[in-house]
C-alpha positions in Angstrom: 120.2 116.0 179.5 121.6 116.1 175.6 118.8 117.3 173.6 117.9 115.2 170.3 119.6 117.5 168.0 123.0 117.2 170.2 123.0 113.7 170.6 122.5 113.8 166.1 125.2 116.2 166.2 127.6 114.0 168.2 126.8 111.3 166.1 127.1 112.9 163.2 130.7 114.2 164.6 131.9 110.4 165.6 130.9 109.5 162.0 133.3 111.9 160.5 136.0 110.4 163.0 136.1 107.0 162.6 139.0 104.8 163.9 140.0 101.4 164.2 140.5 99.0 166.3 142.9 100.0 169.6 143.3 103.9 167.1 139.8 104.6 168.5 142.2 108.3 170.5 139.7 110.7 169.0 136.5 108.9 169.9 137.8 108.1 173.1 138.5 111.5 174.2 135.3 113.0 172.8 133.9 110.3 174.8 135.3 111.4 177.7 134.7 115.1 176.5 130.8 114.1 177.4 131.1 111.7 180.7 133.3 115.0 182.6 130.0 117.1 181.9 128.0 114.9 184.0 128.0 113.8 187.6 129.2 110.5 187.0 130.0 108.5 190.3 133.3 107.0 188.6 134.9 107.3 185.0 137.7 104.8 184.0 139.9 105.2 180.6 142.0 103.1 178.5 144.1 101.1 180.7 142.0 101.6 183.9 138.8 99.5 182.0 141.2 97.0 180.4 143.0 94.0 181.6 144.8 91.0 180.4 146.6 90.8 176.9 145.1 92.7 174.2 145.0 90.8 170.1 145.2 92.1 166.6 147.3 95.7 168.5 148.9 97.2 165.5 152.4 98.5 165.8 153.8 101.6 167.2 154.1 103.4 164.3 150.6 102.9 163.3 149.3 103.6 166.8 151.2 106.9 166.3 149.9 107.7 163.0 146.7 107.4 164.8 147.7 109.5 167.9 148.6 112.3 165.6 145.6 112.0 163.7 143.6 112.6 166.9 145.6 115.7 168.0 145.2 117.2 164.8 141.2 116.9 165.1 141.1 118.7 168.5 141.6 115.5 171.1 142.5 116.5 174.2 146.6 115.7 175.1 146.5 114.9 178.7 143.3 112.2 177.4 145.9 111.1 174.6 148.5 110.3 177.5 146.2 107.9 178.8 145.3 105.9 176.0 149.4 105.6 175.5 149.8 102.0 173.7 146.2 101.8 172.5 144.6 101.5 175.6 141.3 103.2 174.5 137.6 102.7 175.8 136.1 104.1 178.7 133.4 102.9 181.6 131.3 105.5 183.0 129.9 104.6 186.6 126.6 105.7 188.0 125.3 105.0 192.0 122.4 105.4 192.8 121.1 104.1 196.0 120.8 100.2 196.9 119.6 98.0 193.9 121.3 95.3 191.3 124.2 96.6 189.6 123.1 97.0 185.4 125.8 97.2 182.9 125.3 98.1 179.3 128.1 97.8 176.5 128.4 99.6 173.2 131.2 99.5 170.7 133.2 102.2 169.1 135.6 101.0 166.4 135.2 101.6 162.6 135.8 99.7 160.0 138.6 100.0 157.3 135.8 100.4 154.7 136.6 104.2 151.5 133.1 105.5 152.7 130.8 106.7 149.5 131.0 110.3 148.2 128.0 110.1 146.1 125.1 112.3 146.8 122.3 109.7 147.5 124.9 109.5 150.8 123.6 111.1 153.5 126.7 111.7 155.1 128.5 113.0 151.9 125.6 114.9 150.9 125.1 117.1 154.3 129.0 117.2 155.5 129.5 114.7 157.7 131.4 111.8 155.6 134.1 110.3 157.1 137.6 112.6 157.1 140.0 109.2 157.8 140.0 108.7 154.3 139.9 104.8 153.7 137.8 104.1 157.3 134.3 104.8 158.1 131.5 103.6 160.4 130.0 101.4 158.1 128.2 98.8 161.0 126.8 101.7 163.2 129.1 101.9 166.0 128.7 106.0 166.1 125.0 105.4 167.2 126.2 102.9 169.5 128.2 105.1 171.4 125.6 108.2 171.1 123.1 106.1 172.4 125.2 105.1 175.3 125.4 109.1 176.3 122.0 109.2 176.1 121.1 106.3 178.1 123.3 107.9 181.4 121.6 111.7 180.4 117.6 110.0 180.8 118.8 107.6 184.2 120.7 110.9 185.3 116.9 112.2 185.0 115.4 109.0 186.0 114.3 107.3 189.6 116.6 104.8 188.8 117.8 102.8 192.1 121.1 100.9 191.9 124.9 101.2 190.3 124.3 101.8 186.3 127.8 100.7 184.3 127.9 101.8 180.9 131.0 100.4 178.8 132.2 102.1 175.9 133.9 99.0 174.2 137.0 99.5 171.5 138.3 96.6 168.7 134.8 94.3 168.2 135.1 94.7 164.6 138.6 92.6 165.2 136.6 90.4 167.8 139.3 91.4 170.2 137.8 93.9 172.7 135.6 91.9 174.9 138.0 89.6 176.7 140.2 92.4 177.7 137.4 94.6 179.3 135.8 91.0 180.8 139.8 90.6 182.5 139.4 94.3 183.6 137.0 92.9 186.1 134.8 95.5 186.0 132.1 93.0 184.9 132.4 91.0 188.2 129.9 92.2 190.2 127.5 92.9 187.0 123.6 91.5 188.1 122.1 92.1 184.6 123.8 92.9 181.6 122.3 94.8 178.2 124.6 95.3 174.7 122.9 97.2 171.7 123.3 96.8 168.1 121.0 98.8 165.7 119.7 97.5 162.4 121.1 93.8 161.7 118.4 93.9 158.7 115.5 95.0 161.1 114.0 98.5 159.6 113.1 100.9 161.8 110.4 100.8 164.5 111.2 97.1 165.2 112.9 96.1 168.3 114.7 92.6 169.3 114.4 92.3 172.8 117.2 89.0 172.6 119.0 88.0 169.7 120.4 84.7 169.8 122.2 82.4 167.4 125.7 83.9 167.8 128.3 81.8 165.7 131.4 81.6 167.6 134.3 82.6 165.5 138.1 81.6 165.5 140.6 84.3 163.3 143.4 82.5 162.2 147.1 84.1 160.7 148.5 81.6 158.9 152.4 82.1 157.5 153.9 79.2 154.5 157.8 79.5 154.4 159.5 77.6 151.5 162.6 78.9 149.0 162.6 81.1 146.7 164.2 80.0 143.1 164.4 81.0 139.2 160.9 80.1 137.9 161.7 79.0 134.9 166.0 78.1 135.2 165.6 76.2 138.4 162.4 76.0 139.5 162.8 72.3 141.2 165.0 74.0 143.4 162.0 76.9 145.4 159.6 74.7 147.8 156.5 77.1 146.2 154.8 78.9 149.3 151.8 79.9 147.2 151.1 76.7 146.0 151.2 75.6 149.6 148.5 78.7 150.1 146.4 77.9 147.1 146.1 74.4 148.2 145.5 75.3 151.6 142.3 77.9 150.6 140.9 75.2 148.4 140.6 72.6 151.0 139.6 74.9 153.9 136.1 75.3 151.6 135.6 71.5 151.6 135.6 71.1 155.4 132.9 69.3 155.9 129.7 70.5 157.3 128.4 69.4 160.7 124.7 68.3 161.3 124.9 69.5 164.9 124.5 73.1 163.5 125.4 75.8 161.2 129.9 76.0 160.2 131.2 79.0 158.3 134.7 79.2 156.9 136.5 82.2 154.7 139.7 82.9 153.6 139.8 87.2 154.1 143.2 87.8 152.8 145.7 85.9 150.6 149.4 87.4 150.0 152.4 86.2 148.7 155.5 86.2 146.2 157.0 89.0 145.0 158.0 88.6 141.3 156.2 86.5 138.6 159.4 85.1 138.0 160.4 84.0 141.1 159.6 80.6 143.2 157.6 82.5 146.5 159.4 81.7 149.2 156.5 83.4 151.6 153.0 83.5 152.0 150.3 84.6 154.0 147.0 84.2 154.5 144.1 84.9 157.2 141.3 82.8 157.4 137.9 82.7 160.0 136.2 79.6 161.1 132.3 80.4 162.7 130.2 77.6 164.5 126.5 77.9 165.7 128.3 76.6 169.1 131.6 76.7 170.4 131.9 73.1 170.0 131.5 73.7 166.4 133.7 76.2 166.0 136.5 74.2 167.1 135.8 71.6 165.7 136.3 73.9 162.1 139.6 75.3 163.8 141.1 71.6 164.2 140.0 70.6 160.5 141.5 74.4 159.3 144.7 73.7 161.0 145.2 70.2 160.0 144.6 71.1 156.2 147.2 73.8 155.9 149.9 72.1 158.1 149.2 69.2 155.4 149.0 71.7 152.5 152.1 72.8 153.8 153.9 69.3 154.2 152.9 68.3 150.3 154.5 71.5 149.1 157.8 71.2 151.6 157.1 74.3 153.2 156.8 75.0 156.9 153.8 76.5 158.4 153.0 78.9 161.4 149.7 79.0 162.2 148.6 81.2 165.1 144.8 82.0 166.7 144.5 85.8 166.5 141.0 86.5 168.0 138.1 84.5 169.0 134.4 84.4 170.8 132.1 82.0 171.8 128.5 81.9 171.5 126.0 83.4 173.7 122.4 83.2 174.4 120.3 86.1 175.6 117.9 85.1 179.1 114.7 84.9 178.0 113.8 86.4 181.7 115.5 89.7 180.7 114.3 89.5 177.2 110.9 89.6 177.9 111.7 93.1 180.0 112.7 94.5 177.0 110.4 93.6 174.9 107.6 95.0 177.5 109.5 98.1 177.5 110.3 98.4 173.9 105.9 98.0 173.0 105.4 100.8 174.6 107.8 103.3 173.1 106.8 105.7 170.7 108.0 104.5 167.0 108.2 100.9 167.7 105.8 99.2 165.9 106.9 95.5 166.2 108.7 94.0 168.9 110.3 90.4 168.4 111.0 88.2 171.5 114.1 86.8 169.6 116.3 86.3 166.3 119.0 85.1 164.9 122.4 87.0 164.4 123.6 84.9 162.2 127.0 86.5 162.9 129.5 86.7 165.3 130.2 89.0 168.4 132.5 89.7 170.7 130.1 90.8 173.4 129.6 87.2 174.1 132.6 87.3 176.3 130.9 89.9 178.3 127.4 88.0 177.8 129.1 84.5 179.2 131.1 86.2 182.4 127.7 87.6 183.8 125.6 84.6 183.0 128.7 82.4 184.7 128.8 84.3 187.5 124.5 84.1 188.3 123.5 87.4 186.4 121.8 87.3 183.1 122.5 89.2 179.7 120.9 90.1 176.7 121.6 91.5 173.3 119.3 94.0 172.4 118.4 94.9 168.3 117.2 98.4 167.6 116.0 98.0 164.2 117.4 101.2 161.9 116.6 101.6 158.0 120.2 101.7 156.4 120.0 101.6 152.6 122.7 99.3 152.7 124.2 95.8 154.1 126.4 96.3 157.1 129.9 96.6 156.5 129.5 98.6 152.9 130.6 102.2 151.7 127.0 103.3 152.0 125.7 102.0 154.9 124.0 104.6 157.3 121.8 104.9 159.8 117.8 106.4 160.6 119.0 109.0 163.4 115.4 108.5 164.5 116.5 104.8 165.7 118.9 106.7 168.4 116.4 108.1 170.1 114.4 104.4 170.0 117.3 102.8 171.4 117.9 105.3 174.4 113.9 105.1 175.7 114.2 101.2 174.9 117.1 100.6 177.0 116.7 103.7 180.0 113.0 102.2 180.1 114.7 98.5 180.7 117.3 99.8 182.8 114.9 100.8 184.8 112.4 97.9 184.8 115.2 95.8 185.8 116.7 97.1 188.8 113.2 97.4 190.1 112.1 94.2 189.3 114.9 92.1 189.6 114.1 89.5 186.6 
């Protein structure tokens, strides 16, 4: 069983590694680096955990920048052949006797976030700041992932009685890694189903034994093609794509709101044009819509789409709008909730367990969540509350390394409860 200075030292080594979405090579392989050290009944990689088509995969010669980048930090080649194409993740596989089948899933992507270099960063200040310059793990996926080798070290140790899966999830920070690993079908015969998160705004020594209020989410690419002109000789000639674009942005923010719940909507990136005196003749932009329900999600998808095909129309360009990556909403069981909760009260550094909050966000291991729950089992989202001085998704977020240890009892303790208790 990894002591608590390895498991800091592996997190603190996947922190200075961080990679996107479908790049994750290096985090993969170190993964599987820990899961050949133990007697693991099964271990899958890339392709053999996947299934279905994969969004938001970046091109080859990205994916090979990537691949090189993991080579040069000391990834294993024959691990590298596997995860060809950006097939990365893994699913380790314990059995251990009759019982329910448990799965837990953690995530391992960064974010494309220029971590801080100041010295009131932890990581800059004792050596472990990211080395992908322009990426770090600004949302805590590196204690994600540690936690998830702890977890199979304390059931290795444990009386545990049943199959244990543990998925090591790539691409939820482009709400694209779920559905793949939920067609991988690996999930099918899943009883009970656990997924972490540490911090979401709880500080340390608080647990969330079942978040709730997912907002289902819908990313949108959106392309306006018009004509390019002279912008001040002939400029009734160009059919203006950014004018299309800026009137599309403006009327995606007056969508109306829907009393049935909560509605988000953002436009993330807006490109376009290429001289200041030239008509744009193409522009881009992507855009999220977010409902408290599914329902309400697409009901802001049908209202984002019809006002850029009619921004489009009054500015005589054409438009191509295409759904990139979505998620439903999600519930945790209270059944299993309440297990974790029990469990969590009685570990050492919790102070405060909550039976439920908000996330007041969007995930993608609602795909995961909904398959189980669909198919009888039940699911939960557990929050491991971590001090970070930070928001999420910031150059200086970071993490209380105390929280890992937290999250392993919490969850081993659970895993536990569960397959001897059936909920």
């Amino acid at each position: 069983m990894s002591s608590t200075d390895d498991l800091r030292a592996l997190r603190r080594e996947l922190h200075r590694h961080p990679e996107p979405a479908w790049r994750e090579f290096y985090t993969t392989a170190r993964i599987v680096d820990e899961l050949e050290t133990r007697p693991l009944d099964a271990l899958y990689v890339g392709p053999e955990v996947l299934g279905g088509e994969r969004n938001v995969v970046p091109d080859d010669a990205d994916l090979d920048e990537w691949l090189t980048r993991a080579r040069e930090a000391g990834a294993r080649e024959d691990v590298l052949d596997r995860l060809s194409g950006g097939y990365t993740g893994a699913l380790a596989v314990l059995e251990r006797g009759d019982g329910p089948t448990v799965g837990l899933r953690v995530d391992i992507d960064a974010l494309p976030i220029t971590e801080a270099d100041t010295d009131d960063h932890q990581p800059a200040r004792d050596g472990f700041r990211s080395e992908n310059e322009g990426f770090m793990h600004a949302c805590g996926h590196d204690a994600h992932t540690t936690i998830g080798i702890g977890v199979i070290d304390a059931i290795l140790d444990s009386d545990f009685q049943g199959t244990l899966k543990i998925f090591f999830q790539p691409a939820e920070e482009v709400i694209a890694g779920g559905e793949p690993v939920v067609a991988g079908g690996h999930l099918d015969d899943v009883d009970y189903l656990l997924a972490v998160h540490v911090g979401l705004d709880h500080p340390s020594g608080e647990v969330v034994a079942g978040i709730d209020g997912f907002l289902a989410v819908n990313h949108l690419s959106i392309e306006f093609h018009g004509e390019s002109s002279h912008a001040g000789n002939h400029p009734e000639q160009g059919r203006n794509a950014n004018l299309a674009l800026a009137t599309a942005v403006g009327n995606l923010h007056a969508i109306p709101r829907h009393d049935d719940g909560a509605t988000r909507v953002n436009a993330g990136v807006i490109e376009g044009g290429t001289a200041s005196n030239i008509v744009a003749e193409e522009a881009h932009l992507e855009a999220e819509v977010r409902g408290e329900t599914t329902e309400l999600m697409e009901y802001m998808t049908d209202h984002a789409e019809r006002i850029v095909r009619a921004a489009g129309e009054m500015h005589a360009c054409e438009v191509d709008v295409e759904s990139v990556a979505s998620a439903p909403s999600a519930a945790s069981d209270p059944g299993l909730a309440d297990v974790v909760g029990a469990v969590a009260s009685n570990v050492d550094g919790v102070d405060t367990v909550l039976p439920a909050d908000a996330l007041g966000g969007s995930e993608d291991a609602t795909f995961l969540m909904k398959h189980v729950q669909e198919r009888g089992g039940k699911a939960a989202y557990v929050c491991i509350g971590t001090d970070h001085p930070t928001g999420h998704h910031t150059p200086r977020f970071d993490v209380d390394e105390d929280s890992i240890r937290i999250g392993i009892e919490t969850l081993t303790g659970s895993i536990e409860r569960i397959a001897a208790e059936r909920p």
